[in-house]
C-alpha positions as semicolon CSV with decimal commas, in nm:
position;residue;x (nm);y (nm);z (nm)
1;X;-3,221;-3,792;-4,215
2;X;-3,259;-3,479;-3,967
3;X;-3,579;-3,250;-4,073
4;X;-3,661;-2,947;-3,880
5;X;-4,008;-2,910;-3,770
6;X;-4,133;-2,541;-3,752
7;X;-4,474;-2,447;-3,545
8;X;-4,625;-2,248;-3,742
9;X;-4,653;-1,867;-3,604
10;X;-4,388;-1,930;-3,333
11;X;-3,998;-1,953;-3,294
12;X;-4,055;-2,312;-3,144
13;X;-3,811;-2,530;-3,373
14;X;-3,786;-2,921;-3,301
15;X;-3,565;-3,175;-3,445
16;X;-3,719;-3,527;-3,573
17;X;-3,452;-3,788;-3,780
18;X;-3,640;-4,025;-4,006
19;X;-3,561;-4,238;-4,250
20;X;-3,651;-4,078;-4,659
21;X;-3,808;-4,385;-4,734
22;X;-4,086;-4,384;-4,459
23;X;-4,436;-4,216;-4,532
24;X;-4,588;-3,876;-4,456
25;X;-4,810;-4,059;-4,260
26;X;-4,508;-4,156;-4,000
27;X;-4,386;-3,809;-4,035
28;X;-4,702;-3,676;-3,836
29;X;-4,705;-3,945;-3,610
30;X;-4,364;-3,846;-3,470
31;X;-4,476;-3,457;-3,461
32;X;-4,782;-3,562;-3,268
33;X;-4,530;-3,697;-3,018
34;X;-4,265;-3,411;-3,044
35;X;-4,553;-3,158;-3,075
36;X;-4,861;-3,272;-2,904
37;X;-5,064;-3,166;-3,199
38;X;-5,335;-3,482;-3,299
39;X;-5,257;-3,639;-3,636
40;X;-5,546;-3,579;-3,762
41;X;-5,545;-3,173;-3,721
42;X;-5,158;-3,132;-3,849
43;X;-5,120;-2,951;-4,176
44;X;-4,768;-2,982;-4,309
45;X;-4,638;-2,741;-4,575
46;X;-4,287;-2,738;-4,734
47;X;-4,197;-2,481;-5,022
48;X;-4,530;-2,300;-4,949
49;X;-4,698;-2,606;-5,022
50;X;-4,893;-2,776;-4,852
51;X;-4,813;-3,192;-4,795
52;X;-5,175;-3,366;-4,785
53;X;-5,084;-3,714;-4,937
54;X;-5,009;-3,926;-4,577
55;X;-4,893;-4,268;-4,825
56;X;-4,650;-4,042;-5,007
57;X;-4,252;-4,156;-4,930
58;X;-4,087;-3,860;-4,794
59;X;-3,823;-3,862;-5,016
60;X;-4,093;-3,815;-5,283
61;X;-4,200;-3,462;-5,141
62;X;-3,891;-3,335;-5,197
63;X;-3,779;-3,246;-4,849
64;X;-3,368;-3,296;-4,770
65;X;-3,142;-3,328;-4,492
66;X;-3,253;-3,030;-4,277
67;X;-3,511;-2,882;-4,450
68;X;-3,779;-2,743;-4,246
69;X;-4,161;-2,847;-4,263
70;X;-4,418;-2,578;-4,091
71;X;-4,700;-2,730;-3,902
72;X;-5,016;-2,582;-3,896
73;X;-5,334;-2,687;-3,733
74;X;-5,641;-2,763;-3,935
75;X;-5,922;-2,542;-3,855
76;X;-6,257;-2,734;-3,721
77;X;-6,574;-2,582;-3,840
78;X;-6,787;-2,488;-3,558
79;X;-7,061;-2,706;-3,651
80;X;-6,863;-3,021;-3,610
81;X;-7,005;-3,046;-3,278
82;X;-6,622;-3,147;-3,139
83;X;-6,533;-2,856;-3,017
84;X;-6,278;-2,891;-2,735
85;X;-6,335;-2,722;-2,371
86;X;-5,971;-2,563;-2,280
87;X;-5,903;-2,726;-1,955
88;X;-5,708;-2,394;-1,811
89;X;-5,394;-2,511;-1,906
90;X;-5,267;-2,326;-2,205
91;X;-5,389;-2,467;-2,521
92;X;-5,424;-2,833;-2,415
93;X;-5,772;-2,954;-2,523
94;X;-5,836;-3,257;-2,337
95;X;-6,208;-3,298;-2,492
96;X;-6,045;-3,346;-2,861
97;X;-5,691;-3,515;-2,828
98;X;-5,865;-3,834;-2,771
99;X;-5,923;-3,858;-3,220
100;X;-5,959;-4,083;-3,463
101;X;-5,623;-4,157;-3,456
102;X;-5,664;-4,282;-3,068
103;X;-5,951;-4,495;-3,118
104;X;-5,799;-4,705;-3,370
105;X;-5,473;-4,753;-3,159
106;X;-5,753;-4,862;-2,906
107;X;-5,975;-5,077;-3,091
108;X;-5,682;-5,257;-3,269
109;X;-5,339;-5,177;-3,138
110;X;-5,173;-5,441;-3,359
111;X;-5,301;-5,333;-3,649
112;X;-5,201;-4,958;-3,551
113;X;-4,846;-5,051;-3,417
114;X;-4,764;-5,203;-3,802
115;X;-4,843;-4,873;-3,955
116;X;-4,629;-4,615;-3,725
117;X;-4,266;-4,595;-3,605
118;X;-4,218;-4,537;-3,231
119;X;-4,160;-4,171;-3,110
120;X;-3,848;-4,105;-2,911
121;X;-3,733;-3,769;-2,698
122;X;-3,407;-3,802;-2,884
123;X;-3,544;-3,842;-3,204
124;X;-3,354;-4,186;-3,268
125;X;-3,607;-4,423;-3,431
126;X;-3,679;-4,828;-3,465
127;X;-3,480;-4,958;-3,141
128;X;-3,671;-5,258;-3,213
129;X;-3,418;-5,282;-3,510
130;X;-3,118;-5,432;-3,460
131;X;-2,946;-5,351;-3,723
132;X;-3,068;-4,952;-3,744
133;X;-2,978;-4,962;-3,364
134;X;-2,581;-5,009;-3,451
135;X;-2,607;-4,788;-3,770
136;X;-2,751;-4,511;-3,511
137;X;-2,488;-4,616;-3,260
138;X;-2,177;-4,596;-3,476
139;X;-2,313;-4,244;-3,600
140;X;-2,362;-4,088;-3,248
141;X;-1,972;-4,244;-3,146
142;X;-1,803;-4,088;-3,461
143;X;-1,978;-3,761;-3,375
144;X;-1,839;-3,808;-3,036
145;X;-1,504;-3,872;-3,089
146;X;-1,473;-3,535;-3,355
147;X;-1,648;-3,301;-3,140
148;X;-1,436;-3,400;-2,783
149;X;-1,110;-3,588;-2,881
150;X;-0,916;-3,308;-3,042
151;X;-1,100;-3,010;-2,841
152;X;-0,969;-3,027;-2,473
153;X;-1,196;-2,729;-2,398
154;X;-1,510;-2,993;-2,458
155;X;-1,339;-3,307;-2,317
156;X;-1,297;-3,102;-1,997
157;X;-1,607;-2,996;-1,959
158;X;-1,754;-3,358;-2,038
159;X;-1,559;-3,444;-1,785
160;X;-1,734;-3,210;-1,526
161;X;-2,073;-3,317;-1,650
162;X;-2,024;-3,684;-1,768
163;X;-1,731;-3,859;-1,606
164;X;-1,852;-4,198;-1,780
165;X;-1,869;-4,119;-2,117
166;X;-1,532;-3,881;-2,090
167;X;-1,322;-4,133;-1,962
168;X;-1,515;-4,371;-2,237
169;X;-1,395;-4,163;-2,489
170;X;-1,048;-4,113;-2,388
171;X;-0,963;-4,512;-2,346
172;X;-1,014;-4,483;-2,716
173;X;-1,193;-4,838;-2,739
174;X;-1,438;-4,820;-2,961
175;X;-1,630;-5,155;-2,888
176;X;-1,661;-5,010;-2,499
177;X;-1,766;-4,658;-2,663
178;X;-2,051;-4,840;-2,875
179;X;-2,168;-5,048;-2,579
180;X;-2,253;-4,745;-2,325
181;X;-2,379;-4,572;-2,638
182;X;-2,621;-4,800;-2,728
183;X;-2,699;-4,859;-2,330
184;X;-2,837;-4,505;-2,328
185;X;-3,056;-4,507;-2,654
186;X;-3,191;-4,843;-2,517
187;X;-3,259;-4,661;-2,154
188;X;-3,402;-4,337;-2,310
189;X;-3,618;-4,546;-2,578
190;X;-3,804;-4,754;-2,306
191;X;-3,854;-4,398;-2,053
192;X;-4,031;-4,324;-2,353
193;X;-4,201;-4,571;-2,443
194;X;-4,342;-4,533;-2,078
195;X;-4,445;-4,173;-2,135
196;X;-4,621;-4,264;-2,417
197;X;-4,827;-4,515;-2,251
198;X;-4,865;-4,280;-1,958
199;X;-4,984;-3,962;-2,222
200;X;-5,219;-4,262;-2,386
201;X;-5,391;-4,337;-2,048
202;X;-5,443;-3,937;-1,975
203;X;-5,567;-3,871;-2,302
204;X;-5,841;-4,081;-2,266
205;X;-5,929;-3,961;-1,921
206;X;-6,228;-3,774;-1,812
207;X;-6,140;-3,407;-1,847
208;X;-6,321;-3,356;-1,567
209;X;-6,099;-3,585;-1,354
210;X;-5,870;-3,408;-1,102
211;X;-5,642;-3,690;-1,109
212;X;-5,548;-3,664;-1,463
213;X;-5,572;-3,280;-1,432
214;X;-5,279;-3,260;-1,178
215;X;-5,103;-3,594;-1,397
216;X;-5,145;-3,341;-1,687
217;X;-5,002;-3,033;-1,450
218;X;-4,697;-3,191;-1,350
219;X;-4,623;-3,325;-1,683
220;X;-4,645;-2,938;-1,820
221;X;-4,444;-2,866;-1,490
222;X;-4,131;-3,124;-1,574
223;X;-4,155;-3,012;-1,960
224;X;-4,074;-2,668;-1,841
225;X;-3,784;-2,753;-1,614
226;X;-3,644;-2,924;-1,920
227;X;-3,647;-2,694;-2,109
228;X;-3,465;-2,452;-1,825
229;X;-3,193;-2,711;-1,800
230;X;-3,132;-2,776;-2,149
231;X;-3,101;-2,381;-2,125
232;X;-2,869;-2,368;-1,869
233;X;-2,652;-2,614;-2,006
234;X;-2,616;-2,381;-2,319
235;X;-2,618;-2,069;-2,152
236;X;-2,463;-2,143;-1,808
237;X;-2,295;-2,429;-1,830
238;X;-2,049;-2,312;-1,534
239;X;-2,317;-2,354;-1,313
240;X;-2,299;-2,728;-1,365
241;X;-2,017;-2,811;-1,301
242;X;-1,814;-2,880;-1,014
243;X;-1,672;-2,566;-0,819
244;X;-1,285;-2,680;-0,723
245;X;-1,090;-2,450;-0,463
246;X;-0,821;-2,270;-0,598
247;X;-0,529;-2,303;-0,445
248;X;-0,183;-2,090;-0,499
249;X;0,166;-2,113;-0,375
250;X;0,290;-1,828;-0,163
251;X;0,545;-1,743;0,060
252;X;0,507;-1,588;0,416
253;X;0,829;-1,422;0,554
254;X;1,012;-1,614;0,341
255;X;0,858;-1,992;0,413
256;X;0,655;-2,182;0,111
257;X;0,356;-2,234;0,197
258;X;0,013;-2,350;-0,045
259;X;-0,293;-2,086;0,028
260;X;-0,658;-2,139;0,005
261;X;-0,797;-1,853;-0,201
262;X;-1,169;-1,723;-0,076
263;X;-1,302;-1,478;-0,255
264;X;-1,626;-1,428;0,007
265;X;-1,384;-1,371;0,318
266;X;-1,352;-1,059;0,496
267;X;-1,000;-1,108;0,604
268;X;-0,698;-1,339;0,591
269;X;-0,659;-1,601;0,825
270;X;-0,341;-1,843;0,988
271;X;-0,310;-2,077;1,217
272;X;-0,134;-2,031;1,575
273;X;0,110;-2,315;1,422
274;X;0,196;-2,182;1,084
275;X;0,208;-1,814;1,228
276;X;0,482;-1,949;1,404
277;X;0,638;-2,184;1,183
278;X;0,646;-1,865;0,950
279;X;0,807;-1,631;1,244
280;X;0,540;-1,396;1,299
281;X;0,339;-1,545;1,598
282;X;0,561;-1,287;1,791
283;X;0,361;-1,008;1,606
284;X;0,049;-1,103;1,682
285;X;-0,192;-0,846;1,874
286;X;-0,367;-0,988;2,139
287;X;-0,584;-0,654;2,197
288;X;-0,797;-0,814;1,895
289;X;-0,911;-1,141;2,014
290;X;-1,241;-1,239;1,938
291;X;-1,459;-1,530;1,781
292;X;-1,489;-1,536;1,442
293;X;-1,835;-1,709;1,320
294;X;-1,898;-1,840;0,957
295;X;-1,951;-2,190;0,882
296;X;-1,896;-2,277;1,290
297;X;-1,710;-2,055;1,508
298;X;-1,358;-2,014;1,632
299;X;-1,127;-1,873;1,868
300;X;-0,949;-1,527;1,698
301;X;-0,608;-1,490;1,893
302;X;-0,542;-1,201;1,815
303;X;-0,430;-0,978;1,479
304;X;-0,128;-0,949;1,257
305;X;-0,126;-0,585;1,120
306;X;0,127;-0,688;0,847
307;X;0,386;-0,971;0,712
308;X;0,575;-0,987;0,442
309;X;0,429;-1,208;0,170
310;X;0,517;-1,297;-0,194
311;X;0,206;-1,451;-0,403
312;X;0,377;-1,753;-0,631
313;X;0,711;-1,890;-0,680
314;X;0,894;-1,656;-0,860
């Protein structure tokens, strides 16, 4: 099932699919990952409650298919004595991320790996699952096939942006649709899994460290240019794709010819030997000859102050 995960106090909105049987417990796990908020410090609330039973099943709390859950963080008293220091980038507190949570996975990784699911980016869980690998598969390739195979407008532009999986789609075999499917989920499930151990590794780093400080930059850094992508592909998705010239049919005294449109030209140019394969060579001013420079340079004969000319075929 798909639950929405709210951040408290912002417009920040995240997606995380999880099965209604798993725990609460699980549930915060995968926020921590989505989020970067410790396990420890999350306070969930659904319906204006708030969700502080980690063993309860989520189907137990009540929460459907796309509800949303606000996340909170817990406040620590000041007498704790675990107060983070802000490392000067945003509100990442390298003193405190390395929790309770952290040292267990340390001390006794089995143990820990038996009692949470494995984050994704694509919230797709238990790859090591064969069996909720090809449910997940067969889901994402029937939600393919109705969102591009009757909409041409969306199986073009797939085909701008993903020539693979368009042509995939279109050969209409199903078996080949499922095996690049579950190619990807495989691929993006291990760069994860990477990531993870990476994030491990820096959370336990000295804060101090300039290493793991510029680590911790560039990972902020590649978040954000994510996150401008994934915009542009909703908001600009022209700028993706592949510019084609356009091309028209005109005629020139008469004699089809096919003309390169170009917007960003300052005037229209022929060639010596289609000037005069089109009759007009005999017009052409040689008062005006020149060198026209752009993308290289070349010879300008001389000018044609005006031809007939018909713009398509009719």
């Amino acid at each position: 099932m798909r639950i929405l995960i709210n951040l408290e106090n912002t417009d920040d909105i995240r997606e995380i699919y999880i099965d209604d049987f798993e725990t609460v417990e699980n549930l915060k796990y995968l926020i921590e990952a989505e989020l970067n908020i410790s396990f420890t410090q999350q306070e969930l609330r659904y319906n204006n409650k708030v969700i502080d039973n980690n063993k309860l099943q989520i189907k137990l709390t009540g929460i459907l298919e796309d509800d949303i859950v606000y996340v909170g963080k817990k406040k620590i008293s000041s007498n704790s004595g675990q107060q983070g220091t802000q490392s000067g980038l945003g509100n990442f507190n390298i003193s405190k991320i390395f929790d309770d949570t952290m040292k267990i996975l340390k001390t006794n990784p089995n143990q820990s790996n038996q009692k949470r699911t494995n984050p994704n980016p694509l919230n797709f869980q238990n790859y090591n699952q064969q069996t909720n690998i090809d449910h997940r598969v067969k889901s994402e390739c029937k939600n393919l096939k109705e969102l591009y195979i009757n909409n041409p407008d969306e199986l073009n532009y797939l085909f701008n942006t993903d020539v693979e999986l368009a042509e995939t789609l279109v050969s209409m075999d199903d078996a080949k649709l499922e095996e690049l499917i579950k190619k990807r989920l495989i691929k993006f499930e291990e760069k994860r899994k990477k990531e993870m151990d990476d994030h491990l590794k820096l959370m336990s780093a000295d804060p101090n460290d300039p290493e793991a400080q510029k680590k911790i930059e560039e990972i902020i850094r590649m978040k954000n240019i994510d996150e401008n992508y994934k915009m542009a592909q909703e908001y600009l998705p022209e700028t993706l794709m592949s510019v084609h010239m356009l091309f028209i049919n005109i005629e020139i005294n008469k004699n089809p010819i096919v003309a390169l449109v170009d917007t960003g030209a300052q005037s229209t140019i022929i060639s010596e030997s289609l000037a005069k394969k089109c009759g007009i060579f005999n017009l052409c001013d040689t008062r005006f000859q020149g060198i026209a420079r752009g993308v290289g340079t070349s010879k300008i004969l001389g000018v044609i102050h005006a031809a007939q000319m018909k713009i398509g075929k009719k």
